[in-house]
N, CA, C and O atoms as a GROMACS GRO file, in nm:
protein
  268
    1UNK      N    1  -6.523  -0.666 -12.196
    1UNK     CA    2  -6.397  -0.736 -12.177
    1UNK      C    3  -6.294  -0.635 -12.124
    1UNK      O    4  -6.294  -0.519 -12.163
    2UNK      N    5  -6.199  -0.689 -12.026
    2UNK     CA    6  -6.082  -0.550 -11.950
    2UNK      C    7  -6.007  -0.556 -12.090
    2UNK      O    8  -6.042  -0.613 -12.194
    3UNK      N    9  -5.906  -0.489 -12.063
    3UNK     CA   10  -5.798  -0.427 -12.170
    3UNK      C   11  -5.691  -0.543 -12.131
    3UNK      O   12  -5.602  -0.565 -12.212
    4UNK      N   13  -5.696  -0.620 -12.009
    4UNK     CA   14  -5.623  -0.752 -11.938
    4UNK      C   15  -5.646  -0.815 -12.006
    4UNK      O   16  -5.557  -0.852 -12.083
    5UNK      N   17  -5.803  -0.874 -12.022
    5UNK     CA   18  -5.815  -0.968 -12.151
    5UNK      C   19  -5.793  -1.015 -12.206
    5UNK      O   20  -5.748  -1.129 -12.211
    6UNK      N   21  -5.831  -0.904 -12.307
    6UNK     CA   22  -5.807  -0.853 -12.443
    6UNK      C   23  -5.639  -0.861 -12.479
    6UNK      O   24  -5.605  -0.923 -12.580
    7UNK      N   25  -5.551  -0.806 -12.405
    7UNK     CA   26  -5.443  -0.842 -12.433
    7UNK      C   27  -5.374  -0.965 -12.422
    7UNK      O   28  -5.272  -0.990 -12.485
    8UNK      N   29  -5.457  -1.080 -12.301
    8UNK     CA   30  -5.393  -1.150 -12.260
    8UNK      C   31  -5.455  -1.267 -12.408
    8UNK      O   32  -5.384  -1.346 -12.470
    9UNK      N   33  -5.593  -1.243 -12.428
    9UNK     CA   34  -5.629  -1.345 -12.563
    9UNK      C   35  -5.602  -1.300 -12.696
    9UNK      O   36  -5.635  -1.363 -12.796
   10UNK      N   37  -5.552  -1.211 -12.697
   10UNK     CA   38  -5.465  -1.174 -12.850
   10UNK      C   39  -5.351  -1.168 -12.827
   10UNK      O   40  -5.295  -1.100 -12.913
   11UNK      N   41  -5.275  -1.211 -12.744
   11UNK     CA   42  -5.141  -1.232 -12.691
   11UNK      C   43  -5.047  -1.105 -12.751
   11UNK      O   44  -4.945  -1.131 -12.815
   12UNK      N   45  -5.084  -0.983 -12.727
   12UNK     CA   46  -5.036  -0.839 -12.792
   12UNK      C   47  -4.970  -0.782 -12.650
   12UNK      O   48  -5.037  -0.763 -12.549
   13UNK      N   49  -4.822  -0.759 -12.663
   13UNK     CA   50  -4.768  -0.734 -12.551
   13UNK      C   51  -4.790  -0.556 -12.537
   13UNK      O   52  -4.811  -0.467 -12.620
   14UNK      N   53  -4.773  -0.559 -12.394
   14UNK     CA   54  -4.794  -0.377 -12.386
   14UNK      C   55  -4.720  -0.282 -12.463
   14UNK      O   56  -4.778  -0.179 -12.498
   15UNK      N   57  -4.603  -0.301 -12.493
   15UNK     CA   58  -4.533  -0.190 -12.584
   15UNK      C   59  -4.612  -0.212 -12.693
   15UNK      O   60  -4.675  -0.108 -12.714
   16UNK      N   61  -4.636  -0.289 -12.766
   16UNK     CA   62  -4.679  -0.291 -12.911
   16UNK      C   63  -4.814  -0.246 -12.910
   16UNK      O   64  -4.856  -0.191 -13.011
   17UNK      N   65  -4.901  -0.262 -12.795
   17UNK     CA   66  -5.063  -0.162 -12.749
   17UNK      C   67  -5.028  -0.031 -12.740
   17UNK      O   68  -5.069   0.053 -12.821
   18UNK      N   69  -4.954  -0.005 -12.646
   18UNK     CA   70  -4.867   0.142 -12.597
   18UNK      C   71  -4.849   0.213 -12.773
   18UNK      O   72  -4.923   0.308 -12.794
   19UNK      N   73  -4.788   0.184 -12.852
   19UNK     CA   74  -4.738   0.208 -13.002
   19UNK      C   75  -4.830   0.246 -13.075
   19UNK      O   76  -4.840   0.354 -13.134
   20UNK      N   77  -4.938   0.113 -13.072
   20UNK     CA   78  -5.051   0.148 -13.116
   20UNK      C   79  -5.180   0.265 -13.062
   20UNK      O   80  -5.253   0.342 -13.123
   21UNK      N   81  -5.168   0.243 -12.968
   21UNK     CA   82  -5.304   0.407 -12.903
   21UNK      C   83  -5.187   0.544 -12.873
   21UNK      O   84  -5.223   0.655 -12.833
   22UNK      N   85  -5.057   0.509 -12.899
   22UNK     CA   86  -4.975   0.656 -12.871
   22UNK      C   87  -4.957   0.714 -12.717
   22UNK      O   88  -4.962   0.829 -12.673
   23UNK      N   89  -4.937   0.602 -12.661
   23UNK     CA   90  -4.882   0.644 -12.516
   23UNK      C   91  -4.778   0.534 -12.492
   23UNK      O   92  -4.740   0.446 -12.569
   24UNK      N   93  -4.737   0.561 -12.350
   24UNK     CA   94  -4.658   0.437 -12.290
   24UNK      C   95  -4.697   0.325 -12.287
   24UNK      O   96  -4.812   0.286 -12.302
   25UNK      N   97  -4.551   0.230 -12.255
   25UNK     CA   98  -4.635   0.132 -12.219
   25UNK      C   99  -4.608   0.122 -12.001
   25UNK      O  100  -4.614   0.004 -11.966
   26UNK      N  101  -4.588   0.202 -11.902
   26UNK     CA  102  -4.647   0.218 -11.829
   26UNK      C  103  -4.776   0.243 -11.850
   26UNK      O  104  -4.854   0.148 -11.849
   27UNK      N  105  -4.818   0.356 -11.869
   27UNK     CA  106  -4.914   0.378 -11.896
   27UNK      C  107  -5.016   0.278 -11.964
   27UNK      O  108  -5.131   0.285 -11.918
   28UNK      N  109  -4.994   0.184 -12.067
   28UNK     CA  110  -5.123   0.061 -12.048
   28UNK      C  111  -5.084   0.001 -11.950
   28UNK      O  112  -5.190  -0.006 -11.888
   29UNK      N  113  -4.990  -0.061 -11.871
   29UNK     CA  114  -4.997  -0.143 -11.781
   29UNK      C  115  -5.066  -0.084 -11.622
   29UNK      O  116  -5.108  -0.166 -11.542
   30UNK      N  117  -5.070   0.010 -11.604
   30UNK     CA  118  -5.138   0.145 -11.536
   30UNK      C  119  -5.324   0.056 -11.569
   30UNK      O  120  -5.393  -0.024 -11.504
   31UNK      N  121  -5.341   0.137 -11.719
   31UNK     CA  122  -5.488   0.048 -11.733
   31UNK      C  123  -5.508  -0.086 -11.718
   31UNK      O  124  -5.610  -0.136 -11.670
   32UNK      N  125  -5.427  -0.137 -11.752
   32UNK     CA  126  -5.403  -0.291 -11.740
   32UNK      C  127  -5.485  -0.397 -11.616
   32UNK      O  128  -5.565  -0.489 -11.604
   33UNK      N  129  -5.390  -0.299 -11.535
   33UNK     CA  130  -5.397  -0.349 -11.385
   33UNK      C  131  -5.549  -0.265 -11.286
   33UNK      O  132  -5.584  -0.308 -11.177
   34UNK      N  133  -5.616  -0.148 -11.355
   34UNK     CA  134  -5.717  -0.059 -11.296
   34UNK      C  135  -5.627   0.037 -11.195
   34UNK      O  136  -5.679   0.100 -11.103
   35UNK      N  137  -5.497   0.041 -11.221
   35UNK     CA  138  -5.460   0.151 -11.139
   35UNK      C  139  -5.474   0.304 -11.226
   35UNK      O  140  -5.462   0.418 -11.180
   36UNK      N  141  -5.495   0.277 -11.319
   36UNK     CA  142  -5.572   0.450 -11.412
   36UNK      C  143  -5.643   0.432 -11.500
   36UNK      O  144  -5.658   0.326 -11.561
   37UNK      N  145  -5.694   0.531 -11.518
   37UNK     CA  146  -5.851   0.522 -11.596
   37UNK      C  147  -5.796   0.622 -11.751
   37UNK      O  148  -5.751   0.736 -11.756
   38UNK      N  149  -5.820   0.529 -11.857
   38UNK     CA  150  -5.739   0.629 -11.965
   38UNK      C  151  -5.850   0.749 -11.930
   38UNK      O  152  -5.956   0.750 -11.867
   39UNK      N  153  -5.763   0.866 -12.014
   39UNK     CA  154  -5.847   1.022 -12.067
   39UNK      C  155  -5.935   0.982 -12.173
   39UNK      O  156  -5.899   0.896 -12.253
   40UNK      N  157  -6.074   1.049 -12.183
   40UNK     CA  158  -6.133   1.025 -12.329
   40UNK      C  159  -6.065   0.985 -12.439
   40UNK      O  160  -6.088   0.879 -12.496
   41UNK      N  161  -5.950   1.091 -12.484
   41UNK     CA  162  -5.877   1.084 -12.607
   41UNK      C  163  -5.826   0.909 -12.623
   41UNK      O  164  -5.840   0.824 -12.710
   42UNK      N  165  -5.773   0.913 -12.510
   42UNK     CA  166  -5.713   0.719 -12.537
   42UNK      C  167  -5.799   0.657 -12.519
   42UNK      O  168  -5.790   0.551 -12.580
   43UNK      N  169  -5.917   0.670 -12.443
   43UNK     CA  170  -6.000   0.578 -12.450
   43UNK      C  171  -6.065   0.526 -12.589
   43UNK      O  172  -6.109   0.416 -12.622
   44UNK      N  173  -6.052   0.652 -12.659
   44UNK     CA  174  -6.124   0.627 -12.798
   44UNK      C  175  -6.051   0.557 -12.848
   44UNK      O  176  -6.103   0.459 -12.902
   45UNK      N  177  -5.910   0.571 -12.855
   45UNK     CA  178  -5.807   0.506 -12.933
   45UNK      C  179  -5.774   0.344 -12.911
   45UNK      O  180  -5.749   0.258 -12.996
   46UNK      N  181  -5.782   0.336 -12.772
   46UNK     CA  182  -5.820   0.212 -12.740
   46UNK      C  183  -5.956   0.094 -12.764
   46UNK      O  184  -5.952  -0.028 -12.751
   47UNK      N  185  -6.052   0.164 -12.796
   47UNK     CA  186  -6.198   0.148 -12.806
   47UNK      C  187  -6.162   0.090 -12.989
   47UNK      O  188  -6.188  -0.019 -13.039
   48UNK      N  189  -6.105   0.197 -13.046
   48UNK     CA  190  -6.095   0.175 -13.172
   48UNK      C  191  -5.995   0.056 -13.207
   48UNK      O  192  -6.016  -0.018 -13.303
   49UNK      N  193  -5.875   0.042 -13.114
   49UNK     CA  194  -5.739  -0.046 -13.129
   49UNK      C  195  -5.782  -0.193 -13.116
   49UNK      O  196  -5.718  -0.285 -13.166
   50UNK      N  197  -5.892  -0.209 -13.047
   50UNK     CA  198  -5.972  -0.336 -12.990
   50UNK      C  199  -6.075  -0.331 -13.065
   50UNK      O  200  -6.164  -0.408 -13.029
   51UNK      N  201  -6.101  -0.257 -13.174
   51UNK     CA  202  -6.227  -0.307 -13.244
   51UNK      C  203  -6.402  -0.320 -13.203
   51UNK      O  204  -6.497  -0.370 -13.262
   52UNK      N  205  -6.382  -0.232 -13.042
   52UNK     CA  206  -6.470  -0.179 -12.993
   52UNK      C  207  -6.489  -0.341 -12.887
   52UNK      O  208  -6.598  -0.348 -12.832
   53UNK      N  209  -6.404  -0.443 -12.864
   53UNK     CA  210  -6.408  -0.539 -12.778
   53UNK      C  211  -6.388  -0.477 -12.641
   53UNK      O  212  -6.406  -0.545 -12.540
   54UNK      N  213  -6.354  -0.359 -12.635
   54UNK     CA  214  -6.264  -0.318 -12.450
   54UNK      C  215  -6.365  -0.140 -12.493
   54UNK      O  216  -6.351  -0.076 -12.597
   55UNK      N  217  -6.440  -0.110 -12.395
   55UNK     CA  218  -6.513  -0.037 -12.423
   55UNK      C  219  -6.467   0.055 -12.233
   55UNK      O  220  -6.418   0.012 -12.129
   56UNK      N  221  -6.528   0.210 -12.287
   56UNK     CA  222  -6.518   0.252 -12.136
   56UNK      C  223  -6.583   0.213 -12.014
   56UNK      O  224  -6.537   0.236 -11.902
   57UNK      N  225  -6.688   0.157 -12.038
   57UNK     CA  226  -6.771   0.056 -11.926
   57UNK      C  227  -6.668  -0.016 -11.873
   57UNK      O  228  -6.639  -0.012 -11.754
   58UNK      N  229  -6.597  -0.099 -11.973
   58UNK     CA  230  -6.506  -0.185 -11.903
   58UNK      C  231  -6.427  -0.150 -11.792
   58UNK      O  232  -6.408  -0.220 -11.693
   59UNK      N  233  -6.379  -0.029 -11.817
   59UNK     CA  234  -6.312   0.036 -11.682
   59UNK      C  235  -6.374   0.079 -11.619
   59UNK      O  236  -6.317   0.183 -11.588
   60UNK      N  237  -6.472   0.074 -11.567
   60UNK     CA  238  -6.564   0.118 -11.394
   60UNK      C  239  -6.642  -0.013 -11.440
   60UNK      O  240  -6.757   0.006 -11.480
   61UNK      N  241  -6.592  -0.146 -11.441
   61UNK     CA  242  -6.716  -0.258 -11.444
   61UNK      C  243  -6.826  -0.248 -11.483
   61UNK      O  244  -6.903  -0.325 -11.427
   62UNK      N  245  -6.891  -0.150 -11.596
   62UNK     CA  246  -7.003  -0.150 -11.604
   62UNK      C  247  -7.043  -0.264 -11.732
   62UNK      O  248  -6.960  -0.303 -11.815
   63UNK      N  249  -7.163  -0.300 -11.728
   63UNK     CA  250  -7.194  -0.419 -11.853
   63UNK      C  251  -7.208  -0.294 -11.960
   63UNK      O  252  -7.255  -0.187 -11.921
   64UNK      N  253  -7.169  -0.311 -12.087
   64UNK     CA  254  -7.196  -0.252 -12.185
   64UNK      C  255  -7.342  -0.270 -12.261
   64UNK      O  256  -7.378  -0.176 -12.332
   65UNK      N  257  -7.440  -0.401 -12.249
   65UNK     CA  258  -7.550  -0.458 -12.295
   65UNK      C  259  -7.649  -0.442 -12.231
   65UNK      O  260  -7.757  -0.495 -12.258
   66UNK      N  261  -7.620  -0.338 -12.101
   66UNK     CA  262  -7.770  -0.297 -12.020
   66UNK      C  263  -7.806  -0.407 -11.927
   66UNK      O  264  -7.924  -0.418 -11.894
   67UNK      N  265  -7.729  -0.479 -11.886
   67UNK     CA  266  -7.728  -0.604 -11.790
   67UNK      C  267  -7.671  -0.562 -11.661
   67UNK      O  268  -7.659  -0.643 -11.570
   0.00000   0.00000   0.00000
């Protein structure tokens, strides 16, 4: 699932994501949109903030299930 999603079906606006993984909220809207690719460090944080629903596959389109 994108981090678009995910935000758009838990209806969680970007500052309050931004708050939660400890960056901006440019910066999620940056991921948001695929104009940047988080660093490891946020990726984890994000990975973890989503409950492992928005995974790093998600950002380079890859299937996470080997599909």
């Amino acid at each position: 699932m994108t981090l678009d999603d995910w935000l758009t079906r838990t209806a969680t606006k970007e500052e309050a994501f931004a708050a939660l993984i400890g960056t901006s909220q440019a910066a999620v809207n940056r991921y948001r949109r695929g104009r940047r690719v988080p660093r490891p460090a946020v990726m984890a944080r994000i990975v973890s903030a989503t409950r492992g629903q928005v995974t790093a596959n998600d950002f380079h389109g890859l299937a996470g299930d080997g599909a």
